[in-house]
Every structure is written in structure tokens, then in C-alpha cells.
C-alpha positions as CSV (number, residue, x, y, z in Angstrom):
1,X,0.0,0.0,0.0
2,X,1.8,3.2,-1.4
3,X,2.1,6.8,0.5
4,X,-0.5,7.9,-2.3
5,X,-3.1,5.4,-1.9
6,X,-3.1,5.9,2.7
7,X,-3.9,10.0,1.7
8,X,-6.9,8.5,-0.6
9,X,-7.7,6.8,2.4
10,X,-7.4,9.7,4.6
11,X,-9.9,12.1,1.7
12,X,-12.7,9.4,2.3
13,X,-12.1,8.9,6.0
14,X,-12.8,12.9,6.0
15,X,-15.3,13.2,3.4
16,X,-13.1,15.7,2.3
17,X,-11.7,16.9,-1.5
18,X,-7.9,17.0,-2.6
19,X,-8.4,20.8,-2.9
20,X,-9.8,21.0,0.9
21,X,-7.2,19.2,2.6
22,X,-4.6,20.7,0.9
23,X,-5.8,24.2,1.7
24,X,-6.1,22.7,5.3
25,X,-2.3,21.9,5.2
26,X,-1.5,25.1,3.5
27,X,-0.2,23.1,1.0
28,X,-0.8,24.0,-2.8
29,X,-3.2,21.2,-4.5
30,X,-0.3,20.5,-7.0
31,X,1.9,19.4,-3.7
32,X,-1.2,17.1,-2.3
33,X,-1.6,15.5,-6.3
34,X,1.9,14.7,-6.7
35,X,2.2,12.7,-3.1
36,X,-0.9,10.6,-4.3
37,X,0.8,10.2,-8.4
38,X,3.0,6.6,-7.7
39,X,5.3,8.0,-10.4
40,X,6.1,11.4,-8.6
41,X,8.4,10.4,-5.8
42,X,7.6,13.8,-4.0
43,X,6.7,13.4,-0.2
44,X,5.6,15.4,2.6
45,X,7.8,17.4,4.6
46,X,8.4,17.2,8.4
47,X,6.1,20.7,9.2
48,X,3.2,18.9,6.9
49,X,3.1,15.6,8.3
50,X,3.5,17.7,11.9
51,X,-0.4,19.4,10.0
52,X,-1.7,16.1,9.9
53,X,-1.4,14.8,12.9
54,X,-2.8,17.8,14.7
55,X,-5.6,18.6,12.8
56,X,-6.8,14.8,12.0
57,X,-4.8,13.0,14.3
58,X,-3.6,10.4,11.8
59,X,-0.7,8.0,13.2
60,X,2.2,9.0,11.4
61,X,3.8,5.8,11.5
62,X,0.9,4.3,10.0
63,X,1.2,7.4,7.2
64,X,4.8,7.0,6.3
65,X,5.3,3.4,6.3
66,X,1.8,1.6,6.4
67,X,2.3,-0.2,9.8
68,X,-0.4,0.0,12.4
69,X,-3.7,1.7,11.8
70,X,-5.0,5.1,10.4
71,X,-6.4,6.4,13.5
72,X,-5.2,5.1,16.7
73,X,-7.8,6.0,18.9
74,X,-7.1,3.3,21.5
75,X,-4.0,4.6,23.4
76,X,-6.3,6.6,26.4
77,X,-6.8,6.9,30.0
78,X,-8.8,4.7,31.9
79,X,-9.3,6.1,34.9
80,X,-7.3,8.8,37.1
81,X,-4.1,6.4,37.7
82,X,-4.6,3.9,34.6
83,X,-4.2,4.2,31.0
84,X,-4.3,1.8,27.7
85,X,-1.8,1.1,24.9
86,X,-1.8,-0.1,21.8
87,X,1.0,-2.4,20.3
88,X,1.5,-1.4,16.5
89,X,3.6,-4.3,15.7
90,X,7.3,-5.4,15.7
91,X,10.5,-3.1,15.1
92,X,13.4,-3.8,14.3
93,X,16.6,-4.4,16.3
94,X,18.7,-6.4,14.3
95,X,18.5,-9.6,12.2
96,X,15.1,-11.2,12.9
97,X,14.3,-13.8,15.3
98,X,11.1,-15.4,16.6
99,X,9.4,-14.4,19.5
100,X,8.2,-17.0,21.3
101,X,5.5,-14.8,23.3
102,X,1.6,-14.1,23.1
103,X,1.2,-10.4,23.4
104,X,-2.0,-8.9,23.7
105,X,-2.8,-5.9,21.3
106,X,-3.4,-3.4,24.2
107,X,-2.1,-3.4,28.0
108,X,-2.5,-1.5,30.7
109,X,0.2,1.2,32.6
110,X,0.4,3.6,35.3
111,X,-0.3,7.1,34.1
112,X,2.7,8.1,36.0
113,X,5.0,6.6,33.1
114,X,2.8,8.1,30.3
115,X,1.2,11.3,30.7
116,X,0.2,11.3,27.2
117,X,-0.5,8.3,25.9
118,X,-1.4,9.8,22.5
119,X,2.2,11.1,21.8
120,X,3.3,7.6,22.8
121,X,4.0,4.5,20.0
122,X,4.4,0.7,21.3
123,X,6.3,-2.0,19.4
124,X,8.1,-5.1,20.3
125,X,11.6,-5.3,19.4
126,X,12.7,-7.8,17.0
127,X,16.4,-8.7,17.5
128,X,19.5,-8.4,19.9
129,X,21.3,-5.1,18.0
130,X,20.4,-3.3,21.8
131,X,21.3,-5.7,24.0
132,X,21.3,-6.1,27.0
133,X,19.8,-2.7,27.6
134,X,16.9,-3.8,25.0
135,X,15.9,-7.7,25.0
136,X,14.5,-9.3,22.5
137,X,10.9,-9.4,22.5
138,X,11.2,-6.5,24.9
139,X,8.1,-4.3,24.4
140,X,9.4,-0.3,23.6
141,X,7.8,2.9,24.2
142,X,8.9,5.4,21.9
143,X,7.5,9.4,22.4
144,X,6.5,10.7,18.6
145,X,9.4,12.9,17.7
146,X,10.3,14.4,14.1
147,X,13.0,16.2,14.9
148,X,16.9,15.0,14.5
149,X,18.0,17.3,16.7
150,X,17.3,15.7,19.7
151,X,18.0,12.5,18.6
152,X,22.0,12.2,19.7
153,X,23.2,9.3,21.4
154,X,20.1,8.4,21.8
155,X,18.2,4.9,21.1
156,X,15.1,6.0,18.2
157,X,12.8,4.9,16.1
158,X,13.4,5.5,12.4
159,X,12.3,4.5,9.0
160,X,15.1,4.1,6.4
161,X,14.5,2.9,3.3
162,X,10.9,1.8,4.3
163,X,12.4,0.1,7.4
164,X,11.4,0.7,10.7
165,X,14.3,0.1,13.2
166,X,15.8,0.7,16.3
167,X,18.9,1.6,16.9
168,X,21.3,4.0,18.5
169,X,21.5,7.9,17.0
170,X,25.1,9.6,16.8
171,X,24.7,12.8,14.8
172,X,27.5,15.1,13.1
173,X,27.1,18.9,13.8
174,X,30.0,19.3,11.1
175,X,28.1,17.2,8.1
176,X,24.8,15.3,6.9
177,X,26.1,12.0,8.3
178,X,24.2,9.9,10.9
179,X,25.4,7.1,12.3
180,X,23.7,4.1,13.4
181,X,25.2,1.9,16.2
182,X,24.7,-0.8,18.1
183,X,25.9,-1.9,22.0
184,X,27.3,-5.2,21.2
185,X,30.9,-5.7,19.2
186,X,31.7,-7.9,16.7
187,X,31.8,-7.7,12.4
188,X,27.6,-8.2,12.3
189,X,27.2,-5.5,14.7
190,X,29.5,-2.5,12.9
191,X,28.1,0.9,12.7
192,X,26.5,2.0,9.8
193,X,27.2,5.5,8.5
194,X,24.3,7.4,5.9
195,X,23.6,10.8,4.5
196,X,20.6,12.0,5.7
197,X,20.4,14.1,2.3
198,X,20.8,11.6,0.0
199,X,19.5,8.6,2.0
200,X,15.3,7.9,2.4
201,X,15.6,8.5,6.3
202,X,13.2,9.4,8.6
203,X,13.1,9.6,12.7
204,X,9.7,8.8,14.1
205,X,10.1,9.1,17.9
206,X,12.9,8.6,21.0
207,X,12.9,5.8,23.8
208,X,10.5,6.4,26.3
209,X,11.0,3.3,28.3
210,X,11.2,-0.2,27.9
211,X,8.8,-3.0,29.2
212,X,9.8,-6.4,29.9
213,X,8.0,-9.4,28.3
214,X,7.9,-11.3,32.1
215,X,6.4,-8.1,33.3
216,X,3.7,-7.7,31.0
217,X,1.3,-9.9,32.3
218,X,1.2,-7.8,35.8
219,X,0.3,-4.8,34.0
């Protein structure tokens, strides 16, 4: 499912025209056609995408990639202590594995870890590239976040090359490199240098927290 074919989605969700929306994003109607044409390879910018979510609060992750669901309605607060999550799916941390562990789709947490569970994404991680601070199967909290700047030796969330992964963020204030590292040493875990100008690189959020697989069933 292309980038083009999710906005068509998003126009009938709202009931709303191309030339509508666009004016809704400040966005000229040429800008809005070409995301939607599969042979224009033009895509939204960072302050556009940042539109959409507030106005329609459409997942972002969801937008850019085509994992998890349009709307995601069912990360909220219970109660006055409790709220919900959602778990979108797997990330990546590595080469693949199995995970041998039933998840449910939604779990419970004290508000005192989220106080906003709407700027909050759930995956579990798929692979050993963080370990031991990240496990396996671990589930991760990442807090919605579209700016690089932040990002510095930090564990994110980004898509590259249609990819979502996880991995660690070093950043160079004297060029476009990023570089992507892992905690463990050996030849299948070397860092990985790109060029965030040339390369199709995205950051989607920053490590919130992390949630154990034995401690999920308490939540």
C-alpha cells in the first residue's frame, strides 16, 4: 500500500476533497496531487506531516510506512491512575528472530509513566542489536518525535529505506552524516554510517521506556 493510496484513504475517512485538505495543510493542491501520483516520488515534509497529525490525528507511522492503523484511537486513560496502549507491531533491532510470546494488542500502565498516551507509539523489538539494555521481544515505548536534533546518542525509532528500526543515533554537527550503532561488538554488529540528504531517512520518535516481556502480564 503506497504513501498515495493511505492520503486517498485519509480524503474518504474525512469526506473531504484533494483541494480542501490541501488548503487545510497550507499546501498548494499540485503538492497534495503529486504525493498521491505513484510516479512522482515527492513526499511530505516534516512541518506537513506535523499538519496532519494535529488537525486529524492520523498516526504518522501508519502514514509514512503503512504499519499499524489510520487512527489510533485506543491509546487513552482509563481512569485517574490507569491508561491503555496499543502495540502497533514489531521493530526492528537487528536480524530477525522469533518471538516466542503471546502479546495482547493493548495493556494497561500507570499514568505516572505516560502522561500522554497519545504522543506515545508501542512495538516489540525484534532482535539483539540493543542488548542487554533492549531484550529481544522487549516491548518499547517510543515518544512521537520528528525532529533530528534531539535525537544524539540516543536509542530512536526511524524508518530508512521503508524500514522501521531501532537503533542508536550519533549525529555530526560538522556534516549530513548519521550514524547508526549498536551496544554489542563484533563484524555483524559495525556501525552504519548514511547521508541523511541523500539517504530515504526518517526519525519517528525517541525511547520512552522499555517494558519487559515477564512483566507484562502484571500490567
Amino acid at each position: 500500500m503506497s504513501l498515495g493510496y493511505r492520503i486517498t484513504l485519509i480524503l474518504k475517512h474525512l469526506g473531504v476533497t484533494q483541494k480542501k485538505f490541501a488548503e487545510s495543510l497550507k499546501i498548494s493542491p499540485g503538492n497534495l496531487s503529486d504525493w498521491i501520483n505513484p510516479n512522482r516520488n515527492s513526499k511530505p515534509t516534516v512541518n506537513v506531516l506535523s499538519r496532519i497529525y494535529e488537525l486529524y490525528k492520523i498516526d504518522l507511522t501508519w502514514l509514512i510506512t503503512g504499519y499499524g492503523q489510520m487512527l489510533n484511537y485506543s491509546n487513552e486513560f482509563i481512569d485517574d491512575e490507569t491508561c491503555t496502549l496499543s502495540i502497533l507491531g514489531e521493530i526492528s533491532a537487528g536480524n530477525k528472530h522469533k518471538i516466542h510470546f503471546d502479546y495482547p494488542k493493548r495493556f494497561s500502565i500507570s499514568k505516572s509513566l505516560v502522561n500522554n498516551p497519545d504522543e506515545i507509539l508501542c512495538y516489540i523489538a525484534n532482535g539483539f542489536y540493543l542488548f542487554p539494555d533492549i531484550n529481544h521481544s522487549d516491548i518499547v515505548l517510543i515518544r512521537k518525535c520528528t525532529n533530528w536534533g534531539i535525537a544524539h546518542d540516543k536509542v530512536c525509532a526511524i524508518i530508512l529505506d521503508n524500514v522501521l528500526l531501532l537503533t542508536k543515533v550519533e549525529l555530526s554537527y560538522t556534516s549530513d552524516l548519521i550514524r547508526l550503532t549498536s551496544l554489542l561488538d563484533g563484524d555483524d554488529y559495525q556501525p552504519r554510517e548514511i547521508n541523511s540528504e541523500k539517504s530515504n531517512v526518517r526519525i519517528i520518535g525517541v525511547l520512552h521506556s522499555i517494558i519487559r516481556k515477564s512483566d507484562i502480564r502484571l500490567l
